[in-house]
Structure formats: structure tokens, C-alpha cells
C-alpha positions as CSV (number, residue, x, y, z in Angstrom):
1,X,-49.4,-23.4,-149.1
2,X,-49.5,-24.8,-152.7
3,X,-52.8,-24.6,-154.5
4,X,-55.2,-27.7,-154.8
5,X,-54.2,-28.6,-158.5
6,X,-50.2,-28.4,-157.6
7,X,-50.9,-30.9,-154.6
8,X,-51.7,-34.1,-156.5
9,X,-48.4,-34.1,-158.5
10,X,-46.1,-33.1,-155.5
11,X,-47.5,-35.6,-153.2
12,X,-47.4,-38.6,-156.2
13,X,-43.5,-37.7,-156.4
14,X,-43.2,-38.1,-152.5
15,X,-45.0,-41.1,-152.9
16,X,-42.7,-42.6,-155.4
17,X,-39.8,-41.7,-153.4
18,X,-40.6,-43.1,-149.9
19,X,-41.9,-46.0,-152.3
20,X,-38.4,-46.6,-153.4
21,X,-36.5,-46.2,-150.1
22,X,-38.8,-49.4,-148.5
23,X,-38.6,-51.1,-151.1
24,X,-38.2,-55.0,-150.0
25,X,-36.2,-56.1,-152.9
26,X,-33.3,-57.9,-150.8
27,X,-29.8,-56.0,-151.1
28,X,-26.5,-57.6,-152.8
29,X,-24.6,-59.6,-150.3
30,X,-21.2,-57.9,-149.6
31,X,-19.0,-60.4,-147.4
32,X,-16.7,-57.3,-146.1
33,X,-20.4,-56.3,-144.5
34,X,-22.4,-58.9,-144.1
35,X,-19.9,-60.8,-142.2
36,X,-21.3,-58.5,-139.4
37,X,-25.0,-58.1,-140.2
38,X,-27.4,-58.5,-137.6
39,X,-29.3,-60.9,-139.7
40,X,-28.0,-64.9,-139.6
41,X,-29.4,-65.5,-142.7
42,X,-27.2,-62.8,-144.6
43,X,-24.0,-63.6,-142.0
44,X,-24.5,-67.2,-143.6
45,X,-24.9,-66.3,-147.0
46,X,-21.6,-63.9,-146.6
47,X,-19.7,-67.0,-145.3
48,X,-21.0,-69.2,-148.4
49,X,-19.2,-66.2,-150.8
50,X,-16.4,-65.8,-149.2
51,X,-16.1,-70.0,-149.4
52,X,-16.8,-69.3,-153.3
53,X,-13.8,-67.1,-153.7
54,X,-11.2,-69.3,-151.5
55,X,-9.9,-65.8,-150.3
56,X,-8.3,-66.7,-147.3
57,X,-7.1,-62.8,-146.4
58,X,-11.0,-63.9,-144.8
59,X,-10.0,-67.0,-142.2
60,X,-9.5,-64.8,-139.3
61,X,-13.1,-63.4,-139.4
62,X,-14.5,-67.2,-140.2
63,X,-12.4,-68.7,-137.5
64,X,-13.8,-65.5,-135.1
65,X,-17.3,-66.7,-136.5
66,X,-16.7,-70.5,-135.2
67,X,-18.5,-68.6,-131.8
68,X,-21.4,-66.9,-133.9
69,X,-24.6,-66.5,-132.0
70,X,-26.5,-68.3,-134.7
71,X,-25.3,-72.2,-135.1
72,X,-26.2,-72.4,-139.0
73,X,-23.6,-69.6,-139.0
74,X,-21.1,-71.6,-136.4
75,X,-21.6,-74.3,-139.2
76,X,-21.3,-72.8,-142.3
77,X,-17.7,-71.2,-141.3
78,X,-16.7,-74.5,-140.2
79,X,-17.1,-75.9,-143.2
80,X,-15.8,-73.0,-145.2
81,X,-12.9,-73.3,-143.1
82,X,-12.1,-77.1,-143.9
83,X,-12.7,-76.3,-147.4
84,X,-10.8,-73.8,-148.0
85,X,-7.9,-74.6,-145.7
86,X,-7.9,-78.3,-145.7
87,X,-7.7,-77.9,-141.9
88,X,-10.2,-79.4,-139.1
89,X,-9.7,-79.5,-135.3
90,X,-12.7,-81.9,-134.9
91,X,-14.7,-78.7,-133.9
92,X,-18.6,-79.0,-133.6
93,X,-20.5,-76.0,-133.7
94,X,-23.6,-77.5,-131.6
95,X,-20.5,-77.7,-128.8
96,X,-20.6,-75.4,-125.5
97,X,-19.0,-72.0,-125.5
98,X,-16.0,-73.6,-123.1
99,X,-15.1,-76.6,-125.9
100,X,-15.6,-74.0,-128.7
101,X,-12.9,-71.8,-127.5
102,X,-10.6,-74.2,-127.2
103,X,-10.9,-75.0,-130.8
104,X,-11.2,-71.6,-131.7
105,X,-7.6,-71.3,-129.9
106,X,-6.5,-74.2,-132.2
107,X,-7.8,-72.8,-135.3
108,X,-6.0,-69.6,-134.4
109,X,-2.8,-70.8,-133.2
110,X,-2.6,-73.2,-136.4
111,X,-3.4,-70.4,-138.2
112,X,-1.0,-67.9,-137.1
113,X,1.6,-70.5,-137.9
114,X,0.9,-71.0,-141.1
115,X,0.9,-67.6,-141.8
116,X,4.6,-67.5,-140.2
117,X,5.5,-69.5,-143.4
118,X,4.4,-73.1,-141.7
119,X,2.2,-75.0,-144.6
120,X,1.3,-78.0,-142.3
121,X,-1.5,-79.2,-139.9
């Protein structure tokens, strides 16, 4: 056991540690993470950087996201899709999982033929 007068400092610096690891300051968003964070809020935020970039190596995850849990999300990859595709199947993201899935089969299949070297809608 340390003596009394070497206690003060050691527990200050365990302190200061544990301090640091809570700390509440929120984290960078990373879209190649938070595109599958628990949190809505951060899957939204991920979907409004990845709109920012126009990568579209990311439109398979957003059109996957046109069935996200959270409708905010549902809604912001909808319109990240239309923006940075210039596509839209008439999808609503306040629509039941059945009528969902069928656009989300749309989105796919124009997708996939696109990416086979179609351009068009």
C-alpha cells in the first residue's frame, strides 16, 4: 500500500484519465461508420456527408437505408439519393415497409443497371 502523501497525486492522475475517456465532447462523423451507428442522429448526419462528397461508391448503402428504422434517416437518403443521382422512384419514406421495398427494388434494379454501363432512368 502506497503511503498517505503518494496517494493524492496517483489518484489526481486516475482522475484525469477516467476524466478524459467520458469525456462528452461529440466524436468526428465518419460516414464508413456512422452509416451503421446505433444513434439516428449520427446515421443522418453520416448520410448529409456522404451527400457533400457526391461519392456514389456510397448509393448502395443509402438505397439499403431507404428502410432505416428512423424516418429522418429514410428521408435524408432519399434525398441524398435524388441529389446525387438525379434519380427518384416517387419513394416516400413515411410509406409502409411492403411499398418501401418495392421502391427499394427499383432503386436497386436501376441502379445495378447503370452501373452495367446504362446512364438513363
Amino acid at each position: 500500500m502506497a503511503a498517505p502523501r503518494n496517494r493524492l497525486p496517483c489518484l489526481l492522475a486516475a482522475f484525469a484519465l477516467l476524466a478524459g475517456c467520458a469525456s462528452d465532447a461529440p466524436r468526428p462523423v465518419d460516414p464508413d461508420v456512422d452509416l451503421y451507428s446505433a444513434s439516428g442522429t449520427r446515421r443522418s448526419q453520416a448520410v448529409q456527408l456522404v451527400e457533400a462528397s457526391g461519392d456514389e461508391a456510397y448509393v448502395p448503402e443509402l438505397i439499403a437505408m431507404l428502410d432505416d428504422e428512423d424516418e429522418a434517416v429514410r428521408m435524408q437518403a432519399h434525398a441524398a439519393l435524388r441529389a446525387m443521382t438525379g434519380h427518384d422512384t416517387g419513394y416516400l419514406p413515411f410509406e409502409g415497409r411492403v411499398e418501401r421495398a418495392e421502391h427499394i427494388r427499383r432503386w436497386q434494379s436501376w441502379w445495378a443497371a447503370r452501373g452495367a454501363g446504362g446512364a438513363g432512368e
